[in-house]
C-alpha positions as YAML, in Angstrom:
chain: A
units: angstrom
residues:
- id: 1
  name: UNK
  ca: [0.00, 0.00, 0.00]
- id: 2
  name: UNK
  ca: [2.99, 1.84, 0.69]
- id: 3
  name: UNK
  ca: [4.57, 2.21, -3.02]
- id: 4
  name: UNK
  ca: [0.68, 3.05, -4.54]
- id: 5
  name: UNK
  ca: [0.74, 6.54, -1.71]
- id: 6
  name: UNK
  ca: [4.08, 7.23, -3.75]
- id: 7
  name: UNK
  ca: [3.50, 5.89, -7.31]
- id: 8
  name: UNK
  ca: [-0.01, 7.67, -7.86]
- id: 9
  name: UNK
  ca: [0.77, 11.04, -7.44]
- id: 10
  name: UNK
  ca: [4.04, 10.47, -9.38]
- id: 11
  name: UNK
  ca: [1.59, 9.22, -12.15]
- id: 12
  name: UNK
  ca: [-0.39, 12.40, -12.00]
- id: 13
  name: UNK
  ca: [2.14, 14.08, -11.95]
- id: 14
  name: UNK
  ca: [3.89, 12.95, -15.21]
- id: 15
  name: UNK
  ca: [0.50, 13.07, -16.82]
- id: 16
  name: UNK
  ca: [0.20, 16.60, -16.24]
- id: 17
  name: UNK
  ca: [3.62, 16.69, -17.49]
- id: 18
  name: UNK
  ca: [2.62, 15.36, -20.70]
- id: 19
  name: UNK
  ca: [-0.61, 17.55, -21.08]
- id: 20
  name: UNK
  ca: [1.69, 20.76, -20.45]
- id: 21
  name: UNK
  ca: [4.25, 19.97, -22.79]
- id: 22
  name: UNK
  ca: [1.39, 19.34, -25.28]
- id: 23
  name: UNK
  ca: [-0.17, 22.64, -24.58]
- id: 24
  name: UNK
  ca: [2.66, 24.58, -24.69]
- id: 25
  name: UNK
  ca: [3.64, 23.39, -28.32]
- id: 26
  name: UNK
  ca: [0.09, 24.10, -29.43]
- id: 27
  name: UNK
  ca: [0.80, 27.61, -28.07]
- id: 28
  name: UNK
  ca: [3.88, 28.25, -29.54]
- id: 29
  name: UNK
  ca: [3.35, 26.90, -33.24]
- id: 30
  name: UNK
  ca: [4.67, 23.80, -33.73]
- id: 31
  name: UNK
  ca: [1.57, 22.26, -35.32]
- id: 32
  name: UNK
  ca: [0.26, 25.35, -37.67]
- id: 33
  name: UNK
  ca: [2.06, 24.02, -41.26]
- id: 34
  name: UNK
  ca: [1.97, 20.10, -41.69]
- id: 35
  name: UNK
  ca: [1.60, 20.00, -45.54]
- id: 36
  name: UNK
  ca: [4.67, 22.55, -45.45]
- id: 37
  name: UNK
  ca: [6.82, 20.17, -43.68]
- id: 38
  name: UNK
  ca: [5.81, 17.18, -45.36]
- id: 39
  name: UNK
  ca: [6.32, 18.70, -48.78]
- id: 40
  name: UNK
  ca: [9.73, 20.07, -48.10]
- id: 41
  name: UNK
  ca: [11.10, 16.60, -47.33]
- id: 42
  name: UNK
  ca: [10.34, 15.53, -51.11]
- id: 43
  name: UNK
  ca: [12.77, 18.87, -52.35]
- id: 44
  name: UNK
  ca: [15.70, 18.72, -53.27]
- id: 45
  name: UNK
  ca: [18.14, 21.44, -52.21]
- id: 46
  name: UNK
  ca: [21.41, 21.14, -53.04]
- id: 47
  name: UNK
  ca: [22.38, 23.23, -50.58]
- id: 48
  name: UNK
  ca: [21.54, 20.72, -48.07]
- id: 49
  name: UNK
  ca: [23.23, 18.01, -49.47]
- id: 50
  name: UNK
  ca: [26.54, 17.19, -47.29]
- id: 51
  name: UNK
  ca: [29.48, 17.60, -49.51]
...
C-alpha cells in the first residue's frame, strides 16, 4: 500500500507533465504548417546536401 501513496501522485504528476508539454507546443506553433513540412522533405536542395 505503501509504493501506490508514492506511485499515484508520481503518475499524476507525469500526466500533467505530458498535457503541459502538449499545450505549450500548441501555443507556440509547432503544429500550424503540416503539408509545409511534409512537402519540403520531397525537395531537393542542393544546398543541403553534405558535400
Amino acid at each position: 500500500m505503501t509504493i501506490f501513496v508514492m506511485l499515484a501522485p508520481m503518475s499524476v504528476f507525469l500526466g500533467l507533465l505530458g498535457v503541459g508539454a502538449f499545450w505549450w507546443t500548441l501555443s507556440h506553433g509547432q503544429y500550424d504548417d503540416p503539408e509545409g513540412d511534409a512537402a519540403r522533405i520531397l525537395v531537393e536542395d542542393p544546398d543541403d546536401c553534405p558535400l
